[in-house]
N, C-alpha and C positions, 0 to 999 in steps of 0.2 A: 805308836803309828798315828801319826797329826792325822784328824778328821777333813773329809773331803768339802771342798768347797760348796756352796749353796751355789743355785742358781741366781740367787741377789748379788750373792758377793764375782762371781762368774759375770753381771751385767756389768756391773760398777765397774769390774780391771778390765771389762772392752771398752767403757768409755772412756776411762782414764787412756788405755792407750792411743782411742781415736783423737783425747784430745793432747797429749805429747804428741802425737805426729803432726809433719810440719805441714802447716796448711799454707798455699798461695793464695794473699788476697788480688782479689780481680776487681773491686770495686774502688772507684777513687776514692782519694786520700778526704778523709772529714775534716770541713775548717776548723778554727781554733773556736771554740764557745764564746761566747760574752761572758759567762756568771763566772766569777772567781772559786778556786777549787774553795771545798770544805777546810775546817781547822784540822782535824784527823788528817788530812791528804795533804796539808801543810807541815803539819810534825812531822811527818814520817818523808819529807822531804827535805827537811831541814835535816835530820836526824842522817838520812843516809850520803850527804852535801857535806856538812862539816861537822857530823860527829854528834855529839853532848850538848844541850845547851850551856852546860857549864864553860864549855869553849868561845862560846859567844858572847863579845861584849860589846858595850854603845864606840869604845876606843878603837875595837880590829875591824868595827863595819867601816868608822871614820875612816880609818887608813886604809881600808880595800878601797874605797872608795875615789879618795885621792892620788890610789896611786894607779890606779885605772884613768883619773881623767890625765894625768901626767902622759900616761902611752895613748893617749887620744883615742880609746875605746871606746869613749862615751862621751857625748857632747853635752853643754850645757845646758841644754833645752831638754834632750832626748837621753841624759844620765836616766840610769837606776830608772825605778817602773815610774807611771804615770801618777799627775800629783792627786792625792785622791779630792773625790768634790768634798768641800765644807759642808758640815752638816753643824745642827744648834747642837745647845749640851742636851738637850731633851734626848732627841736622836741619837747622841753620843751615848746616853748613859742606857738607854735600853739596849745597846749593840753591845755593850760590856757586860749588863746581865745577861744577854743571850749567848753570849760566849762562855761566858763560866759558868752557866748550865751546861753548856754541850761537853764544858772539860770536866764538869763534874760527873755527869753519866757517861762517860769513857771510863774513868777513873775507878769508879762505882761498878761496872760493871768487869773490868781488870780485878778488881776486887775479889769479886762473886765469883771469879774462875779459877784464880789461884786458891781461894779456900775452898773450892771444891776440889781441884786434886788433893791438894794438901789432906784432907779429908780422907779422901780414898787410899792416898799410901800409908795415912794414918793405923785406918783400919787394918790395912792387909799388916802391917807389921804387927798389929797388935795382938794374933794369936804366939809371935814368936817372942817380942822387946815389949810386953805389957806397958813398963813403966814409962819408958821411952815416946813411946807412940803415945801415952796417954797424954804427955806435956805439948804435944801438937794437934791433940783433938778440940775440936769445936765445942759448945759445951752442948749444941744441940743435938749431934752425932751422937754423944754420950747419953743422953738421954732417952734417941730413940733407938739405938743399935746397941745390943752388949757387945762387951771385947772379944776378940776370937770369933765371930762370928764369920768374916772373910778371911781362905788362904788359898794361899797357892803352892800345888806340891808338883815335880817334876816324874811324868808317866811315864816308865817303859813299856818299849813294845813285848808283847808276850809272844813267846816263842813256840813258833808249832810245829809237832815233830815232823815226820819226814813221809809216814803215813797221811799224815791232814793235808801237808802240803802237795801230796798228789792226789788226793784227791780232790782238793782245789782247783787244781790244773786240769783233772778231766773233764769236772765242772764244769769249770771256765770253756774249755775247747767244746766240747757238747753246745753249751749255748752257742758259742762261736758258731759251730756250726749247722745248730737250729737258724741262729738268722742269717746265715748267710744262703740256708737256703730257702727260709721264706722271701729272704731279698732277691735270690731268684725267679721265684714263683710271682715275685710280684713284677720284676721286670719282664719275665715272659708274656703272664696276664696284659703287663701294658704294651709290649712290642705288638701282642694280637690285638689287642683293641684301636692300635694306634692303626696296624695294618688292614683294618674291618673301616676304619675311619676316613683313611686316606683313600680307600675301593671305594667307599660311597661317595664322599667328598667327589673324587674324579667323575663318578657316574652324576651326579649331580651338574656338575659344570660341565660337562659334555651334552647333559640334554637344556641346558640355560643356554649354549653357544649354538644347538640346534634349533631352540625357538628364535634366537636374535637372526639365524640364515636365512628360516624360513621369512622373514623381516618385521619381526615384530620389534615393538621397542621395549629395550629391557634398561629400568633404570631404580633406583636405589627411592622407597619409599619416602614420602614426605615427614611422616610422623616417627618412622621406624630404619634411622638409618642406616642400622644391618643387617636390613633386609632387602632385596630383591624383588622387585614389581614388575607384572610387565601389562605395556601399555593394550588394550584391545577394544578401547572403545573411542568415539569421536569426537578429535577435539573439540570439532565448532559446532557439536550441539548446547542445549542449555547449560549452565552451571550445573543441575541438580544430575543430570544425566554424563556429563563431563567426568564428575570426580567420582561417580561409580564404576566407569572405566580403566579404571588401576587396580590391581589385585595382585596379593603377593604369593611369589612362585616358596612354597616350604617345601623341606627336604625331610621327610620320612627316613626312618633308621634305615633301610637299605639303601637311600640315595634317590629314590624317585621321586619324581618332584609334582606337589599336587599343587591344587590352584585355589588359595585362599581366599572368598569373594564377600568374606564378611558376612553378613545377615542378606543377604541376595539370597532369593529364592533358589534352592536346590534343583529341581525338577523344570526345565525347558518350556517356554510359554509361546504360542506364536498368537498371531492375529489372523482370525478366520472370518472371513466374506462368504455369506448366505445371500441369493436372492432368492425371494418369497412371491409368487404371483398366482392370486385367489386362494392365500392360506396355505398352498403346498409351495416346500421346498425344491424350488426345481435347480439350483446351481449350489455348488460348493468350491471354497478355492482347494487346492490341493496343499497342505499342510505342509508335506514333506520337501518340499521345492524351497521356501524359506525358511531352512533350518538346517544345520550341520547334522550328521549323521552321532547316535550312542558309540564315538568311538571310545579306547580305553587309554588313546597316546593324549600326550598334553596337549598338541596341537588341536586333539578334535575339541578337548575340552575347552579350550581357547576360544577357537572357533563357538561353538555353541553358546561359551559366554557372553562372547560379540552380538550373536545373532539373538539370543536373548531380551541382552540390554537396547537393541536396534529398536524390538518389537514391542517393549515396556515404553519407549518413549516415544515411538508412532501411535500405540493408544493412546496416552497422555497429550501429543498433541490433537488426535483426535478428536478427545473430549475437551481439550480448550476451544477449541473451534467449535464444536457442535453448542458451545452454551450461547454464542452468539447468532446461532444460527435458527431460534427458535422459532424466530415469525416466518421462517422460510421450509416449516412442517420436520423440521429435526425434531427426534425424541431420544432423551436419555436415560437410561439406569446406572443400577449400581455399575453393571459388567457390558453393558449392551447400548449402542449406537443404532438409529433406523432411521429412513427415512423413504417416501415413497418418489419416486421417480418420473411414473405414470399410472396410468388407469389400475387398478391393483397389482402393481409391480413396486416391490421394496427391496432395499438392500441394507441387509445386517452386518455389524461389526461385533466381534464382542474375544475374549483372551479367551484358550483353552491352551488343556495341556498338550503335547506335541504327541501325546500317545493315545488321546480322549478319540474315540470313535464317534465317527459323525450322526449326532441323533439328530429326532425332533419330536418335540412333544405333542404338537397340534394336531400332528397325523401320521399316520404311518406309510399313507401314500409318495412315492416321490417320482418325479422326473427330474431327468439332469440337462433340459433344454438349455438353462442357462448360465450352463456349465463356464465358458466360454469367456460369457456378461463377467461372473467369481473372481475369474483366473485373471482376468484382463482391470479388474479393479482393484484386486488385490497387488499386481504387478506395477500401476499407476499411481498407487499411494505411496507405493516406495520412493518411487522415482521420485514424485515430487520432494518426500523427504530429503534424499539425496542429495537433489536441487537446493534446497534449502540452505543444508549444509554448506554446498558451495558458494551458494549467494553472501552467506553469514563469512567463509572464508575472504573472499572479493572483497568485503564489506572492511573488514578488521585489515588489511593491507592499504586501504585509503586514508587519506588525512585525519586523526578522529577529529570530533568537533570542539568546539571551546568546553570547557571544565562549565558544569552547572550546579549548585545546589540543587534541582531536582533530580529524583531519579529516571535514568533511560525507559518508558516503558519497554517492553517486551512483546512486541505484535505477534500475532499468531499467525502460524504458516497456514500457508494455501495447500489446504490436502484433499479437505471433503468440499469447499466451493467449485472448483475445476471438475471432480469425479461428477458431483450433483450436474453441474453444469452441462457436462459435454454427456450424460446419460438422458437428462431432459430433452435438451435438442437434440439427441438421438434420436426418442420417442417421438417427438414432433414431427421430425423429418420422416420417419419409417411408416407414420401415422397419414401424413399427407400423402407421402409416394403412392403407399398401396390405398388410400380412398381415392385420388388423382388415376391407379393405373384401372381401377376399377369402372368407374365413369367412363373412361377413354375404351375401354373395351366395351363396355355397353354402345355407346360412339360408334366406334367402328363395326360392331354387329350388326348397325344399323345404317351401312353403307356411307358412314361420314368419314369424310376423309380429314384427318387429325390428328393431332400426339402433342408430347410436350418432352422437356429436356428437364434434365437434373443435376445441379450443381452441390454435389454436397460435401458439409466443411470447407468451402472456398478459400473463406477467412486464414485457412493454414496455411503460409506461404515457407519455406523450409528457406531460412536466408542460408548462403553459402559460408561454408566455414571457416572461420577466422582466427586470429591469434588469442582472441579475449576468452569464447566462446566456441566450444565443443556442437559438435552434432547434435546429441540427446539435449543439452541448453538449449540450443536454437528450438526444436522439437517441442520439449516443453513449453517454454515461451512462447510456442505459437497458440499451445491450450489452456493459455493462462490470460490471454486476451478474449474478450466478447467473440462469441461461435454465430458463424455467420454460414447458411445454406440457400440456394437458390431454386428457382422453379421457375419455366418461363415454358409457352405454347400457343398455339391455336387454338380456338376454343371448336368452332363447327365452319367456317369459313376463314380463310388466310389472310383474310383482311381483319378481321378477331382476332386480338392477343392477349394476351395479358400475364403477368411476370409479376412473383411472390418473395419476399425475402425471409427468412425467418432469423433472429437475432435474437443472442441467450446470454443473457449475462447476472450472475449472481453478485456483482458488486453493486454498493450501491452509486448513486442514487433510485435508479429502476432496475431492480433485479428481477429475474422472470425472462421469460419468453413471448417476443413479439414477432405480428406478422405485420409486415409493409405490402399494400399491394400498388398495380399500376397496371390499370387498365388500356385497350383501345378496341371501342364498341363504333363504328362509323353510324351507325344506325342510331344510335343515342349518346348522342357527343355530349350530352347532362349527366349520363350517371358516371357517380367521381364514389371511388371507395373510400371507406373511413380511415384516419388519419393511422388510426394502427389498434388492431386486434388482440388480446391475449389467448381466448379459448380456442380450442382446438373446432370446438361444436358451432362456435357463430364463423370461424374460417367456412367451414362444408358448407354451411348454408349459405353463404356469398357467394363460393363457386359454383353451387346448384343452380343460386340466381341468375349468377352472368350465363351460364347455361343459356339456361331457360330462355332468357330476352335473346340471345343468338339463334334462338331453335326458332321462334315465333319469327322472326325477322327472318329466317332460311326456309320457312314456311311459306312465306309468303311471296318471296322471289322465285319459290319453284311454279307456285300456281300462276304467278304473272310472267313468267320467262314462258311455260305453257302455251297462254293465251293467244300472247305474240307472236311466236314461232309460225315462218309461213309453211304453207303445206308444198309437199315434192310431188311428182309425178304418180310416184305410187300410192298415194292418197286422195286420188280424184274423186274417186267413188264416195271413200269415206266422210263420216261430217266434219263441219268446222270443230276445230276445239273450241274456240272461244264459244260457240253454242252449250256448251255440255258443260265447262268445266267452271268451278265458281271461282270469283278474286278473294281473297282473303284477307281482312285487315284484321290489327291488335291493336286495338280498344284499353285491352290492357292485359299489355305486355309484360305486367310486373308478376300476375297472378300467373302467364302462362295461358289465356285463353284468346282465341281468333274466332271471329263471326266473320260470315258472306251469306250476303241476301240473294235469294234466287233469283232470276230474271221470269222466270218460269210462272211459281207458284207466290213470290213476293215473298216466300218464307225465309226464318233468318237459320242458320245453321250453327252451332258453336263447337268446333275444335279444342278442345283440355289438352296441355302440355302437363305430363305428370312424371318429373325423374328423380330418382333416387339413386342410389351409390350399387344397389340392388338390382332399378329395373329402370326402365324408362317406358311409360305407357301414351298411346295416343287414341283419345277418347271424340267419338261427332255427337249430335245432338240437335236436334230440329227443335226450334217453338216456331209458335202459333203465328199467323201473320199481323200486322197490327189492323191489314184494313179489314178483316173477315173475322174479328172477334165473337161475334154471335151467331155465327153460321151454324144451321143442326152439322150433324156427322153423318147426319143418312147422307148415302149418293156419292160420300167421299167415298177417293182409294185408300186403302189401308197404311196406316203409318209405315214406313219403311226403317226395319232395325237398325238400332247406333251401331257403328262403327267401334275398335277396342280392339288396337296390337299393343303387344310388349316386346320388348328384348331385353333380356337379363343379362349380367355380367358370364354365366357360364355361357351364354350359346356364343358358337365358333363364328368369324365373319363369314359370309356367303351362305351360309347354310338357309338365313331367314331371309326374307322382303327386304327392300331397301325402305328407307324413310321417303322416299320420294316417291316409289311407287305406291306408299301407303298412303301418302297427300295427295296424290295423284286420285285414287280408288276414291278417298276422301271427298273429294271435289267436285266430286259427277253431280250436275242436277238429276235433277228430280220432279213431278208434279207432285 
């Protein structure tokens, strides 16, 4: 029974077969060489052409020759091959020993193969024709192999009874049908596995094709091309925050598809606005309004990705901004942005987790006054981001600029200038109103007739909506320019005005908060306000002033409109005014104080003008006469008590004395 083939000898007859089969070449045809064949590739051309060299003589090449040019085969230029180039005999005689080395190791080597079979059939005959096979052995074969050592004998197959042979067969069928039915088991295994594959596979791109509807973009990752990404973050924010907006969608053995974000923080982070006013937390923004809900579909987690990575790089530009912002009372930490706004009013920024309950350390007291102020700051810094985005969108659709070797810097968004800006001139404006509506109500308590108007945020002009520019653009844009409020009134008579600007601008070159004034006093057409104010505290005290020189000067028109005034019918009896009642001059009108000399007693009398935001007081006062300096005090009448009204900002109008009847009572001589 001939033994079974190896799997060597089993490679070896598939390639041989692959290579008898007939292959079509498709390549074109290769030109002829330059280098002339080999001597070997010459004999056995020669050899297979005309046979023997024994056939070939210098006489049958002559006559092929000529009698090929006789049939005009071959021309006399272009007969038989090219002539070859001359070469010296130097050259010659080294090409003749190079050649009878090459015919020598052909030959030598023809040699060494025929005495190796020769050899080998030697041997094998040698167990059977000793003597024979020895007259063809080599004499080195004989010395290293004895005779008889190789034979060859012809194997029958051995013959197996009839019992072996079925029992072979059952054998044989048992395995048969052992594997046929692990090859069962194993196609079953894989029908289920392929059918568990293709249910996920399906549930898989069914929720991929629900993210792409709901309209996310789904696109094939950069680094990982099969894989599956989808887009959730913004394009035209910075590089750093751009390319962490891709993450790829993997498919879990059942098919669900989670959201791979790389080394991105697991757990949800927003940005939380505290305002702080005298140490206690009185406002917080509302966490849960900037943030996608703990859903379990891919969508929410999408979402919360988004909203994540939004609020990682609103801090981020946060804290770029706030390092330039130093000379303008910004402070930073490691997690925490502040800065104060007004009189102990701050506002905090800083990241927490989206689940972190709202503490505070300093104190445990809290009000949520400004609540409101939080919510409205926190909803503002977005927007500008937003803004931003778009701007940088606009921006990349334009011509770029020429190619530079430097690099573009990267300017920092407007998020906390705008916020600072328009909370400051808030406080300004809310700071003036109510010390302005305060005053005006002491005023008017005091039977003056007055008020003033309020312009505030004028400077917003909401331009009408266009093709370039959205509503919320225009909007923004109008709080991203210098913040302008007005104030404008009578002071205590109508011929007294005067009109207040306030302007807030944190860029530079003069960032801060300024007041422009512009007065009209007819009484003192010299006092001119200063060119322009910043403190909130030397504002009051300018309006206290112009006050004040209106009140003196209203003073003194009421005692001399008095004087003047003719008496009617039903004052026959009574006395003159002008006898009783004094004229009143300001001396100095800057301090607030009127003297009138009595006609009477010669004495001088002094009226105190005293207002505050609080009260407003009207103080008299007698001194001594200049010409009765030494006079004893016996014989006189008794000093007659100072005079001293107030009217505060709480009392109601009408309920108190007028101002004029109290200058009026004022005014009475006296001896």
């Amino acid at each position: 029974m001939p033994s079974p083939l190896s799997d060597t000898d089993r490679q070896i007859n598939s390639a041989a077969a692959m290579d008898n089969s007939f292959m079509l070449p498709l390549r074109p045809p290769v030109d002829k060489r330059d280098h002339k064949d080999t001597l070997p590739v010459r004999i056995a051309q020669i050899n297979t052409q005309r046979g023997s060299f024994r056939n070939v003589t210098e006489q049958s090449l002559q006559a092929e020759i000529d009698c090929q040019k006789e049939k005009g085969d071959v021309s006399d230029d272009e007969g038989g091959e090219t002539k070859p180039t001359e070469v010296d005999a130097t050259e010659h005689l080294e090409l003749l020993y190079k050649r009878r080395a090459e015919i020598m190791q052909s030959a030598v080597q023809a040699h060494m193969e025929a005495t190796f079979a020769l050899d080998f059939l030697s041997l094998l005959l040698s167990k059977h024709v000793p003597r024979q096979a020895d007259l063809s052995m080599s004499a080195q074969l004989k010395q290293a192999i004895p005779h008889g050592s190789l034979n060859a004998e012809v194997v029958k197959a051995r013959q197996s009874s009839e019992s072996a042979k079925q029992d072979t067969s059952a054998v044989s069928r048992g395995w048969k049908l052992e594997s046929f039915n692990a090859a069962a088991n194993k196609l079953l295994k894989s029908a289920k596995r392929l059918e568990n594959e293709v249910s996920a596979e399906t549930k898989y791109w069914i929720e991929v094709l629900r993210v792409k509807e709901k309209g996310w973009k789904v696109c094939r990752l950069p680094k990982e091309r099969q894989a599956l990404g989808v887009q959730f973050g913004f394009l035209e924010a910075t590089p750093v925050f751009r390319d962490r907006g891709l993450a790829s969608l993997r498919r879990v053995d059942d098919g669900s598809l989670i959201l791979d974000r790389g080394i991105a923080p697991a757990r949800p982070r927003v940005l939380r606005v505290r305002v702080k006013k005298d140490g206690l937390i009185t406002g917080c923004s509302e966490l849960s309004r900037f943030m996608a809900g703990n859903g379990n579909s891919i969508e929410d987690r999408i979402l919360q990705a988004r909203d994540t990575l939004f609020e990682d790089e609103l801090f981020h530009e946060l804290s770029r901004e706030a390092r330039i912002m130093g000379n303008m009372g910004v402070r930073t930490r490691q997690n925490l942005i502040e800065f104060e706004f007004g009189k102990g009013e701050e506002v905090m920024f800083d990241m927490v987790d989206l689940d972190e309950i709202f503490t505070q350390v300093d104190s445990d007291t809290r009000s949520y006054g400004h609540g409101v102020t939080a919510n409205a700051v926190a909803y503002g810094i977005r927007i500008l981001l937003m803004y931003a985005h778009r701007q940088n969108l606009r921006r990349r659709k334009q011509t770029p600029p020429p190619l530079s070797p430097k690099k573009r810097p990267l300017p920092e968004y407007l998020l906390l200038r705008p916020v600072a800006a328009y909370l400051q001139h808030n406080f300004h404006v809310r700071s003036l109103d109510s010390f302005l509506g305060e005053v005006y109500q002491i005023l008017r308590s005091a039977g003056l007739e007055c008020g003033y108007t309020t312009g505030t945020f004028s400077s917003i002009k909401f331009a009408p909506k266009s093709d370039t520019a959205s509503t919320t653009e225009c909007l923004v844009e109008g709080f991203l320019a210098p913040l302008e409020s007005s104030f404008s009134g009578t002071i205590v008579t109508t011929a007294s005005t005067f009109s207040v600007k306030i302007r807030t601008n944190l860029s530079p070159p003069s960032p801060g908060t300024e007041y422009e004034f512009s007065i009209n006093l007819p009484d003192f057409p010299h006092t001119q306000p200063p060119s322009r104010m910043g403190l909130k505290d030397e504002v009051e005290t300018f309006i206290i002033h112009l006050i004040t020189l209106n009140l003196t000067s209203s003073i003194s028109t009421i005692t001399s409109q008095k004087s003047r005034a003719p008496s009617d019918g039903s004052s026959l009896t009574a006395p003159r005014p002008s006898r009783k009642l004094l004229e009143w001059e300001a001396p100095f009108a800057n301090y607030g104080e009127l003297l009138a000399v009595s006609r009477i007693s010669g004495r001088t009398k002094k009226l105190s003008i005293s207002l505050s935001r609080d009260e407003l007081t009207i103080r008299t006062k007698w001194k001594s006469a200049y010409s009765e300096p030494s006079k004893p005090i016996t014989g006189r009448r008794p000093e007659p008590q100072p005079l001293s009204y107030t009217w505060k900002s709480t009392d109601e109008s009408g309920k108190k004395l007028k101002l004029s009847d109290v200058v009026l009572e004022a005014s009475k001589d006296s001896r």
